[in-house]
Structures are given as structure tokens and as C-alpha cells.
C-alpha positions in Angstrom: -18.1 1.0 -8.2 -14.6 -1.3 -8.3 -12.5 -2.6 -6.3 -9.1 -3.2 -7.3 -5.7 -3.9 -5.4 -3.2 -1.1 -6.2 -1.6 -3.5 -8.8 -2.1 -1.3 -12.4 -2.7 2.0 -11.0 0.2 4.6 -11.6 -0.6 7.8 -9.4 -0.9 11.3 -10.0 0.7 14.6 -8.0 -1.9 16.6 -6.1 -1.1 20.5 -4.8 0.4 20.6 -1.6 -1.4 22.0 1.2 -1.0 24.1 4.4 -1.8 24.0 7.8 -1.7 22.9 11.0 1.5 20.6 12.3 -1.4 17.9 12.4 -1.5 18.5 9.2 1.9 18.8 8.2 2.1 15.1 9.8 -1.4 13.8 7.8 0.8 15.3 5.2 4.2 13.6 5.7 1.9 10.4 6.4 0.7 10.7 2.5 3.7 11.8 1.2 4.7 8.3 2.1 1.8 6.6 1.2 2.3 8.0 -2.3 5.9 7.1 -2.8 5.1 3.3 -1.8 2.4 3.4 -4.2 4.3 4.7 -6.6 7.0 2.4 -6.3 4.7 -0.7 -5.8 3.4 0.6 -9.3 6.5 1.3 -10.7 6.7 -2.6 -11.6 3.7 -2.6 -13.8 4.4 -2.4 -17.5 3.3 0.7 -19.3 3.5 2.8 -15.8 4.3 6.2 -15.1 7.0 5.5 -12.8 9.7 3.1 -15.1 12.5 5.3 -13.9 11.8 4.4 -10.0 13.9 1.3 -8.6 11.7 -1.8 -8.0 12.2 -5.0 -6.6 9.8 -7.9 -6.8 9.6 -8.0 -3.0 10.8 -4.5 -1.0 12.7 -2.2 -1.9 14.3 0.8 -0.3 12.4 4.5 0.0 15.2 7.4 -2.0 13.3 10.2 0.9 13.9 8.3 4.3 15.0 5.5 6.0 12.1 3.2 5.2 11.5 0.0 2.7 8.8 -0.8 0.9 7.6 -3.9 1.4 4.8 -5.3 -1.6 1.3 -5.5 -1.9 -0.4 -9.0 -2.9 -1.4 -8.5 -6.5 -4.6 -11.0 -6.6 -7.5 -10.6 -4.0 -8.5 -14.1 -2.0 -5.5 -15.7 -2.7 -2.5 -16.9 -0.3 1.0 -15.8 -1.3 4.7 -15.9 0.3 7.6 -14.1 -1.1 11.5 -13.0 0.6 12.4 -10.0 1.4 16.5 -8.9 2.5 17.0 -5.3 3.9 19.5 -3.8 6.0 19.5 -3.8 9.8 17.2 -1.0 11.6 15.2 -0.2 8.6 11.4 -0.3 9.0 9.1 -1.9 6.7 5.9 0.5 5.1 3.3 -2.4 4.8 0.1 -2.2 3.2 -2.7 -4.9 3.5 -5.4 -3.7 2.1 -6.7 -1.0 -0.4 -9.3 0.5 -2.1 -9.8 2.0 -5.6 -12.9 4.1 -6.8 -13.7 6.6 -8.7 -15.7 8.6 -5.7 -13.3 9.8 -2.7 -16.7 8.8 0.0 -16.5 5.6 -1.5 -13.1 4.7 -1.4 -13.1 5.7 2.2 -16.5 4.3 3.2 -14.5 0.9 2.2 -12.2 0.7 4.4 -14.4 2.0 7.4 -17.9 0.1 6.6 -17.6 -4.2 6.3 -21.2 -3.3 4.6 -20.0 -1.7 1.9 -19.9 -3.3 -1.8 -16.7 -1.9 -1.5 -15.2 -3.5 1.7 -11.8 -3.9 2.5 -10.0 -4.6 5.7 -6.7 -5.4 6.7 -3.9 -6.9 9.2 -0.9 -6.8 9.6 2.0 -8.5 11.9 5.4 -9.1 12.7 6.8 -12.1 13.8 3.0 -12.8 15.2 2.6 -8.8 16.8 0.2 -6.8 15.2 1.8 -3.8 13.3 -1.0 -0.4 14.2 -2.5 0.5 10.6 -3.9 3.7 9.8 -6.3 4.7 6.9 -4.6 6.6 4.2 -6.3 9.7 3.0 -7.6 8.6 -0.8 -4.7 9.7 -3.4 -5.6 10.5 -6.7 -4.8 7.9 -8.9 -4.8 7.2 -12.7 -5.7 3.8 -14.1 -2.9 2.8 -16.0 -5.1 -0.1 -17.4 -8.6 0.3 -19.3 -10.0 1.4 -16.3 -8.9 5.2 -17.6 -11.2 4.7 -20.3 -14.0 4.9 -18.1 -13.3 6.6 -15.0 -10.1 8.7 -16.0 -10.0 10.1 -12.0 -10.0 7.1 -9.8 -9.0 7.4 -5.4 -6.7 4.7 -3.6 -7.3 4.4 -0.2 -5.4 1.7 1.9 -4.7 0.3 5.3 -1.1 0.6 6.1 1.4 1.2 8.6 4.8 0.9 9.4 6.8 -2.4 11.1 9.9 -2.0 12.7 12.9 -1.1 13.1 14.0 -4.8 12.5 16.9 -6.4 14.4 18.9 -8.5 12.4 18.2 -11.8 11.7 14.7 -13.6 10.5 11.3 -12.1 10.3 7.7 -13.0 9.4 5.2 -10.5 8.5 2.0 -11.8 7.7 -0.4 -9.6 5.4 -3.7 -10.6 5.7 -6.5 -9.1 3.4 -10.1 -9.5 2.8 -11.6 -7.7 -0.3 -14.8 -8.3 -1.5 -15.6 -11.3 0.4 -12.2 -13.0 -0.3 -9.7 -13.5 2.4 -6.1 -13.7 1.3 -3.1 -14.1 2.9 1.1 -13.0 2.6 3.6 -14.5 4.2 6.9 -12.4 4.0 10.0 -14.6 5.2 12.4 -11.3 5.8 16.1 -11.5 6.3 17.9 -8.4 7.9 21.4 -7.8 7.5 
């Protein structure tokens, strides 16, 4: 079993499904999840994604309206970085995440503070809580020696989305705990 932040993981597509409009939205839902992860990989050297615009911080989404905002790289640690987007955009945050190599796993992570693999999350904006949602797992490749030994590996995170933001000065506090270790962001955010 591992846990690992989504730093060094480069994702892989997965057939599209049918069904239900509750579906179609679980669907949308991922389809975001996917991008952001994508993009918060596309930093990482050697990833799938180089072609994929990245900033250090947030960046925007090409298929909406939304921005990106990072993930913490290192599990237990306390972090603070800037972010600058444009007036009524909403942030996709995501606190917390899980990567395994078994779907039940990953998922039993984010839903079970017993598991060897717990994770939870929180997140808030300027000191209000943002509502999270657990992320259906995406298949993932490791895009680190991980492959070697488990060449199919499930993200699963905690994220939702903040906003709009009004212009002027935010804080968004991302607060994780993986693991045992509790680690904190604090995002000073400028809108224009």
C-alpha cells in the first residue's frame, strides 16, 4: 500500500461512460478532476503532460472558467505560496489525495481515519470552509519508479471548488493530514 501526494503521477485517459444525468454530472465532476491533475502534474519533469501550461501556483483551466490552484508537494509540512487570477474566476482546490494501486483502497482512504492509508482534508476561504467532495479514483501512471512496481496505480482526492472571487485579497488555507502528518497551505490570492 502507498500513499503519495499527486506530485509525480502523470494520468492516464479512461473510456467514457453513459448514463444517467447524475452521471453525466459525476462525470463532468471527474472530467475536472482529471484536468487539474493533469495540469498539477504537468510541472513534474519527465511527465506526460509538458505541452500543458503550468504555473508554480494556479493556473487557468483551457475547458471552463475555472483555475487551478496547487497541491502541497510534501505531506506534514506547512507551506504558503501567491496566486493572481482574474476577477470572478473560481478556484478548483484539492487538499488531500490518495494514491494506490487497488481502487477500495484508495477510496477507503479518504472515507476511513483507520486506514493505513488515511487522508483527510480542509479547505477555506478567507476563514469559510469551501464543501469538498471525494473524487471518484482516476487511473493514474506513476511517472516515477513507482511504475516499476505497480504500473496501474488510483488517485483519489478531496476537492472542491472556491469561489467566484471578488477582486481584491484572499486567503485559502489547505489543510492536510496524510499518514499521521498534518500539513498546512496558506494561499495569499490576488484577484484582478
Amino acid at each position: 500500500m502507498l500513499v503519495l501526494l499527486v506530485a509525480g503521477c502523470a494520468e492516464q485517459a479512461l473510456p467514457a461512460q453513459k448514463g444517467s444525468t447524475t452521471q453525466a454530472i459525476a462525470t463532468q465532476d471527474e472530467q475536472v478532476l482529471r484536468r487539474w491533475s493533469q495540469w498539477n502534474t504537468s510541472a513534474l519533469p519527465g511527465t506526460a503532460y509538458p505541452e500543458l501550461p503550468h504555473r508554480d501556483s494556479c493556473g487557468p483551466d483551457p475547458n471552463s472558467d475555472l483555475w487551478f490552484l496547487d497541491a502541497q508537494r510534501v505531506p506534514g509540512r506547512d507551506e504558503r505560496w501567491t496566486c493572481t487570477l482574474p476577477a470572478g474566476r473560481s478556484l478548483v482546490v484539492v487538499p488531500t489525495g490518495v494514491v494506490s494501486p487497488d481502487q477500495s483502497i484508495c477510496r477507503e482512504g479518504l472515507n476511513r481515519l483507520d486506514s493505513p492509508l488515511s487522508a483527510e482534508g480542509e479547505a477555506y476561504v478567507d476563514g469559510e470552509p469551501v464543501v469538498l467532495q471525494m473524487g471518484e479514483p482516476l487511473q493514474i501512471a506513476a511517472a516515477d519508479p513507482v511504475a516499476a512496481v505497480a504500473p496501474q496505480m488510483y488517485f483519489c482526492a478531496l476537492w472542491g471548488i472556491a469561489g467566484p472571487l471578488g477582486a481584491g485579497r484572499h486567503t485559502i488555507i489547505l489543510r492536510n493530514t496524510v499518514a499521521e502528518k498534518t500539513g498546512t497551505a496558506t494561499v495569499d490570492v490576488t484577484v484582478q
